[in-house]
N, C-alpha and C positions, 0 to 999 in steps of 0.2 A: 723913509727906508726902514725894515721892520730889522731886530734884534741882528738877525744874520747876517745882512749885507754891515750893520754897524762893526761887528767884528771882525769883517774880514772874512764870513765864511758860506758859502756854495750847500743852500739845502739841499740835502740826499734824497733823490728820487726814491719811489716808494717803489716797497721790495713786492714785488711780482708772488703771489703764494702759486707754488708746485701744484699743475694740474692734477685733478681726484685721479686720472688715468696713471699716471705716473708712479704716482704714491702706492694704488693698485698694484701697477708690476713689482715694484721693491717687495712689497708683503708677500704676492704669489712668489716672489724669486725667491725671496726667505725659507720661506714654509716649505717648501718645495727641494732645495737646496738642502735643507735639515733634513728631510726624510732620507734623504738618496745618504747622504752623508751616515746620518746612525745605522742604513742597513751596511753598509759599510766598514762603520769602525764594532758590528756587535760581533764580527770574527774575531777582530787584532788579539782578545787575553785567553781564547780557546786554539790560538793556530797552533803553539808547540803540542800538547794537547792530542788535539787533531790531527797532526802528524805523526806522531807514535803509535796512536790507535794506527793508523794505515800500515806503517813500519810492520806492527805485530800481524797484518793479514798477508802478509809473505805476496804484495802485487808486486808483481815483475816492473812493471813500467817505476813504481817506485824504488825497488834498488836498485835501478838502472841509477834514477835519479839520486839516490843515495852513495852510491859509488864515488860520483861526481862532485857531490857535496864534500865526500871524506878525501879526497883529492885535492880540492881547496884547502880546508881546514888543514890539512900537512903542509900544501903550500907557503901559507903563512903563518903557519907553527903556531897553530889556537890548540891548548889540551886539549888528548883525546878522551873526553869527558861525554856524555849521554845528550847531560844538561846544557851542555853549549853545542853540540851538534845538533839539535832538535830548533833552537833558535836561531842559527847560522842557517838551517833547510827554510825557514819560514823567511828569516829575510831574504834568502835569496829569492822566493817564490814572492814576494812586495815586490822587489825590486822588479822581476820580469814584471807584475804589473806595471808598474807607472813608466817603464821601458813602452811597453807598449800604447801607454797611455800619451806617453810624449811624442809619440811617432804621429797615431791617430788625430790628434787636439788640431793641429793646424790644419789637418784635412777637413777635419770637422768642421774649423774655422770657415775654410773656403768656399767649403760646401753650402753653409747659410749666408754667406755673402752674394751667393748668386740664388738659392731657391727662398731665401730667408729664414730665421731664425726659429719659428713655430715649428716647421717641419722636420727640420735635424732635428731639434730637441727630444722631440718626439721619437723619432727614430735613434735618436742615443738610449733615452728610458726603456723603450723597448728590448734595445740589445742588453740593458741591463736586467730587465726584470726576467729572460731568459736564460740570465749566465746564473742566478738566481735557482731560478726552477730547472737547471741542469743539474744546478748542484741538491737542491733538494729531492729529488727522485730518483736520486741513482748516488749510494752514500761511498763509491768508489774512488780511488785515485785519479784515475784514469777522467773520470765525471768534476773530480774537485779543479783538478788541474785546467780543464776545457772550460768552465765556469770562469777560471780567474782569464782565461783566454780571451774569451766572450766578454766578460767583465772589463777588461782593461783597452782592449778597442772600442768600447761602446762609451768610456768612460770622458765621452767629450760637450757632457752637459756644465762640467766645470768650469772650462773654456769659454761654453757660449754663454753661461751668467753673466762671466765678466762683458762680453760682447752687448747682451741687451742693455746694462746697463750704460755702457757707451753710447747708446743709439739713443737715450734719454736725452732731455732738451736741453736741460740748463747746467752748469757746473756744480752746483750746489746739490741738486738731484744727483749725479753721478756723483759727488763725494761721499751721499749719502749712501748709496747704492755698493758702494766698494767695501765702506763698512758695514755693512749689512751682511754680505759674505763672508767678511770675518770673522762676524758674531757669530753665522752660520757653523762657519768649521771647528771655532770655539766650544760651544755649545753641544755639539755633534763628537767631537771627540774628547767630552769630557763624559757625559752623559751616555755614549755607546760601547766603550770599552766597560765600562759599570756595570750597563744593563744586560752587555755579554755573560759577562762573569758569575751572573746570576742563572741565568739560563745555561739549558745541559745541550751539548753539543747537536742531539739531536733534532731542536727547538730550532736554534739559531738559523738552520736555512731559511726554514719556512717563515720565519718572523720577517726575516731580511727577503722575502720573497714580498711579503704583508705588504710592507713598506714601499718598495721599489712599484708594485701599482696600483698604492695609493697616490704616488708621486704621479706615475704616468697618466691617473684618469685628473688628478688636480688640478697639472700643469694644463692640460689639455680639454677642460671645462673653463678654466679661469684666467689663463695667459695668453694679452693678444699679441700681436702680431708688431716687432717695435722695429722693424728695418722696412723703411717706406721702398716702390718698385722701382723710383724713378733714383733711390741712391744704392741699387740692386749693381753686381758685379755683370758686366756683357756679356760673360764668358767662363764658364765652370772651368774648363782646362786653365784660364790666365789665373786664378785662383790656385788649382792646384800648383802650377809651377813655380807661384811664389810662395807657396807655404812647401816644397821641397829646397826652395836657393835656403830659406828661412833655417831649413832644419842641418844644412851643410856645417862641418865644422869651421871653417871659415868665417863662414857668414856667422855663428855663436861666438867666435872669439870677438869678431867684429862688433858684436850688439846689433845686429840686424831689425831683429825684430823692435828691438826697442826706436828704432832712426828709422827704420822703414816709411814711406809717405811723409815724414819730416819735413816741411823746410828745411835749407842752411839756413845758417844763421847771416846774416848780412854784415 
């Protein structure tokens, strides 16, 4: 009997190394994830900025929206100061993004649950490299607001990062893969608010324009296809109606999404 069974102890089967395909996707997920991400965060230290310039071109659609803003701001009795009005307009215009962004993500979900994840993807990039070249061709309120429109419905490639990475084989690949993303948004909103700040308002679409399809021909040269057909959703509608229970507030207080397809517990 050799050294192990003498002590007592069960040799450890040998560790399986991560297919080359695998490891492939996490890199394209990475790479791919950072571009989308820096054209993104190279607005965040030019929006107040950006908003003033529009304030002084007298658009209508903007003091409508500024109206609204100064309306708030009384509400909750913030000084009525320039400098925090200009901030206050730009969070509220985040916030309707990722308002819209949380609406879209679980559709988006559903959606490559039943056609697969290649093809949203795609078609998320897409709607992003447009809201992109809306805002860069037309330097209007009216064109910025429609960009973050376009941008914040389209913005369900986020979603399905974490999704391919789930459809990976092993647990140890998916741990890897989660933190990969994080390094992502790390990296991305450290390095894109910087590289904003350098750059003159005018630049920044069209950089973030650069970016968004470089992303879409990358992903789309080099990303394959990680949701097999036979573990494909039957039915687009059964899809979307669970990514609606999902979005109820109910179902939020509940933790739905987190329990959803769970076992109980025995």
């Amino acid at each position: 009997m050799g050294w192990a069974g003498d002590a007592g102890c069960t040799p450890r089967p040998p560790i399986r190394p991560r297919p080359a395909s695998e490891r492939r996707v996490i890199i394209v997920l990475f790479l791919g994830l950072l571009l989308d991400l820096l054209a993104f965060t190279l607005l965040l230290p030019l929006l107040p900025g950006l908003l003033e310039r529009h304030g002084r071109e007298q658009d209508p659609l903007y003091g409508s929206w500024q109206r609204g803003v100064d309306w708030f701001a009384s509400a909750i009795g913030m000084p009525a100061e320039k400098r925090y009005n200009s901030v206050l307009f730009g969070g509220l215009i985040g916030s309707a993004f990722s308002l819209l962004q949380f609406f879209s993500a679980p559709l988006t979900g559903a959606a490559s649950d039943y056609l697969g994840r290649r093809p949203v993807m795609m078609l998320s990039l897409t709607g992003l490299a447009i809201s992109y070249a809306v805002w860069a061709t037309s330097r209007s309120f009216k064109a910025f607001l429609a960009s973050r429109v376009i941008g914040g419905i389209s913005k369900g490639n986020v979603n399905l990062s974490t999704a391919i990475v789930a459809d990976l084989g092993s647990p140890p690949t998916r741990s890897q893969g989660m933190a990969v993303i994080g390094v992502a948004f790390s990296l991305a909103f450290t390095l894109g608010p910087m590289l904003g700040a350098f750059l003159s308002v005018e630049m920044v679409p069209w950089i973030s324009l650069l970016f968004a399809i470089s992303d879409m021909l990358f992903i789309f040269c080099f990303l394959p296809e990680t949701l097999p057909q036979e573990k494909r959703a039957s039915s687009v509608t059964l899809g979307f109606h669970t990514a609606a229970h999902l979005l109820s507030p109910l179902a939020l207080l509940r933790f739905a999404a987190v329990t959803h397809s769970q076992d109980p517990p025995a």
